[in-house]
C-alpha positions in Angstrom: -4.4 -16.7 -7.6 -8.1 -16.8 -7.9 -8.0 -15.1 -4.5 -5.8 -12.1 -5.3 -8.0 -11.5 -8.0 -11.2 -10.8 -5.4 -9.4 -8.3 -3.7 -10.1 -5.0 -4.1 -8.1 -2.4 -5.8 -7.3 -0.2 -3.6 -5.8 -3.4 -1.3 -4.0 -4.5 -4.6 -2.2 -1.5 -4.7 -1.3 -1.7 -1.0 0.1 -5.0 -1.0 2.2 -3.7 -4.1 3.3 -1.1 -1.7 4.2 -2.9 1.4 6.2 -5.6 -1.2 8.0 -2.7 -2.7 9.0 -1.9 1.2 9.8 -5.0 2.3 12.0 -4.9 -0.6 14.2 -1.7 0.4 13.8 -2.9 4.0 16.4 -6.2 3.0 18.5 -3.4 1.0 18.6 -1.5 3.9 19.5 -4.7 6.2 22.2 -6.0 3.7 23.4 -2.5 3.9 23.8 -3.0 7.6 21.7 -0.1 8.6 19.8 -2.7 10.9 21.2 -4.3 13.3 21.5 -8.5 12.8 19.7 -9.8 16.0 16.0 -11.6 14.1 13.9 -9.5 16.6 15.5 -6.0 14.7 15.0 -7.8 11.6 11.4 -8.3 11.8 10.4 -5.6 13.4 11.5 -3.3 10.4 10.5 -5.3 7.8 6.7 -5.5 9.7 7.2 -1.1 10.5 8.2 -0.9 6.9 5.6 -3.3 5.0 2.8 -2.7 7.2 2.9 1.5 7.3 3.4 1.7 3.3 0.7 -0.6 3.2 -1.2 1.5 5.1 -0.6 4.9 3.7 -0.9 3.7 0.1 -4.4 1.8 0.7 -6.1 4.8 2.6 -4.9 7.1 -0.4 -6.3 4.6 -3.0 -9.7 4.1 -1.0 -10.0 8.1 -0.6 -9.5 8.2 -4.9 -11.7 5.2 -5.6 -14.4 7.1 -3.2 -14.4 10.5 -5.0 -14.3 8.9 -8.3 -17.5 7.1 -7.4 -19.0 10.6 -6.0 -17.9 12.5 -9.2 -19.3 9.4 -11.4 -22.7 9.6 -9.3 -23.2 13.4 -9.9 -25.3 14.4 -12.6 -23.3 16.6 -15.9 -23.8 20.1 -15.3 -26.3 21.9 -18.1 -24.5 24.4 -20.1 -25.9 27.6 -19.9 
């Protein structure tokens, strides 16, 4: 646990993403939108899991960045 908690936030967020994937992934494969061989299995559970992870941690990183550039600039003087 001590672990999860060093992660950054923007990786928290993905992992949440990619767990929340996985989990509509085994909807979708009790569904029987998948077919039942393991390799067709896996390989959309890794598509699904890894590409949310993906998308969700470069948006996070890009909002943690310009929140750090807009904290860094200097309040604007009122004229």
């Amino acid at each position: 646990m001590k672990r999860f908690q060093q992660l950054s936030g923007p990786i928290k967020i993905g992992l949440a993403a990619a767990a929340l994937a996985i989990a509509l992934v085994l909807i979708g494969i009790a569904k029987g939108t998948v077919p039942a061989n393991p390799l067709s299995v896996l390989l959309a559970l890794l598509i699904g899991g890894v590409s949310w992870f993906s998308v969700v941690w470069a948006i996070a990183t890009a909002a943690r960045d310009v929140e750090e550039d807009l904290a860094s600039v200097p309040p604007a003087e009122n004229d």
